[in-house]
N, C-alpha and C positions, 0 to 999 in steps of 0.2 A: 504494500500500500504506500502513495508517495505522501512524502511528509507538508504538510503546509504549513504556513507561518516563518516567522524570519528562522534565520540560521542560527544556532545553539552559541554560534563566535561571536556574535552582531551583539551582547550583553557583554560579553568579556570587550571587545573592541572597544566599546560605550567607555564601560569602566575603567579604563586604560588608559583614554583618551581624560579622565575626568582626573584621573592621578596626576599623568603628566603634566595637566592645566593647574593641579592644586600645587605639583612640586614647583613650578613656575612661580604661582602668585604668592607660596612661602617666601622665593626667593628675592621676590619683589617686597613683600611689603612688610618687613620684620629687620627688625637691626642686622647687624652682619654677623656678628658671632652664633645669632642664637640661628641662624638660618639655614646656613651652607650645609650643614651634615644628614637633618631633614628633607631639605629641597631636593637634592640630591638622590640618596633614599628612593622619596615619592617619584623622582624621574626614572633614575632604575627601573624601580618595580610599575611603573607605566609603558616602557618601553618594551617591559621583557614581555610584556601581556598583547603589547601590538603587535610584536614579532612571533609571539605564540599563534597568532590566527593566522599565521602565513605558512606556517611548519609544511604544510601539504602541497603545496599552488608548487609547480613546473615556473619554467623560467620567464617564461609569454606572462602568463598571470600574473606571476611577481611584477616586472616591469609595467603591465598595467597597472597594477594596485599603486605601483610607487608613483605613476602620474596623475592618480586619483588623488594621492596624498597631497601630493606637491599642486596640482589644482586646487584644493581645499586648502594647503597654506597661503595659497592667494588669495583668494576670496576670504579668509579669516585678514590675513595681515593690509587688504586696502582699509576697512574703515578704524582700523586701530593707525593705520598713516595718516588720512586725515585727520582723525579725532587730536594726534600728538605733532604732527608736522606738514599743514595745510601748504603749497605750494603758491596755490592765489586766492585771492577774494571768494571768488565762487568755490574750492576746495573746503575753505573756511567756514560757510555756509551749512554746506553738508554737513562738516566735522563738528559744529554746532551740537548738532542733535547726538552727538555721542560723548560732550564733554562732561565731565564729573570725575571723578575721583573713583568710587565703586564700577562704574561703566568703563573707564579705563584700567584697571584691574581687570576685569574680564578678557576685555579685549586683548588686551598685552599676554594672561595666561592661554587663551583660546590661541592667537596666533603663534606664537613661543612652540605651543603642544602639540599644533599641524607641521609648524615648521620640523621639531623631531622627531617625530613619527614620520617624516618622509626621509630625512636624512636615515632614518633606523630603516626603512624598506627600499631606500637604493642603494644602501650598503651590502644588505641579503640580496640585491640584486646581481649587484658586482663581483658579489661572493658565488653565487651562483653560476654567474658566468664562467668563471674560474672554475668552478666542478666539485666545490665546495656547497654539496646541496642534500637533506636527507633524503635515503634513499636511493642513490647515486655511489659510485665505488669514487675512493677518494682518489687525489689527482695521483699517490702513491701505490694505490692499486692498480690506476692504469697502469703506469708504467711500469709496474713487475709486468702485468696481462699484457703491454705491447713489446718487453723484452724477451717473451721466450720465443719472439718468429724465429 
């Protein structure tokens, strides 16, 4: 019977994404000592949870996913560039409606957490490419497997 509803990974993703954004705005909005150790942490174990829903994907999917990512850190990081560094009058306008202090907090952790969750899935990408991928013999088993011709 086929299954319906989202994918069992689409809550771990969710939640991954919610880490990385909270290790971010640790990192942002609390003095420096008491931060860095926490924030950090929180991005780790965000990161390791993005990269866990990829374990499976072939190399085609991965590279899609990573320009999924990296689309989605666009679209996160324009209106956090207006909101903090309007270019003209009319940029300024728009960036308006996202000024505040809490709404910039957001924005800075939302973009920050697309931004490395694409960085973490074009690295598996490039890893991959290399022959660095599970499920795959590693690049030292080819090359026993292409030394005994």
């Amino acid at each position: 019977m086929p299954r319906t509803g989202p994918s069992p990974s689409i809550p771990l993703l969710a939640g991954s994404l919610a880490t990385v954004a909270a290790g971010v705005a640790v990192n942002t909005g609390f003095e420096t000592s008491i931060r860095t150790l926490p924030a950090l942490f929180l991005i780790a174990l965000g990161v390791a949870g993005v990269t866990s829903t990829t374990r499976a994907y072939g190399r085609a999917r991965l590279r899609h996913t990573a320009t999924r990512w990296w689309l989605l850190a666009f679209a996160t990081f324009v209106p956090y560039a207006l909101a903090t560094a309007p270019e003209s009058d009319a940029a300024a306008a728009v960036g308006e409606a996202f000024a505040g202090p809490i709404v910039g907090l957001v924005l800075e952790s939302l973009a920050g957490a697309t931004v490395l969750c694409a960085v973490s899935t074009t690295v598996l990408y490039c890893v991959a490419c290399y022959g660095l991928h599970p499920g795959r013999p590693t690049p030292e088993e080819r090359v026993l497997v292409d030394g005994d011709d």
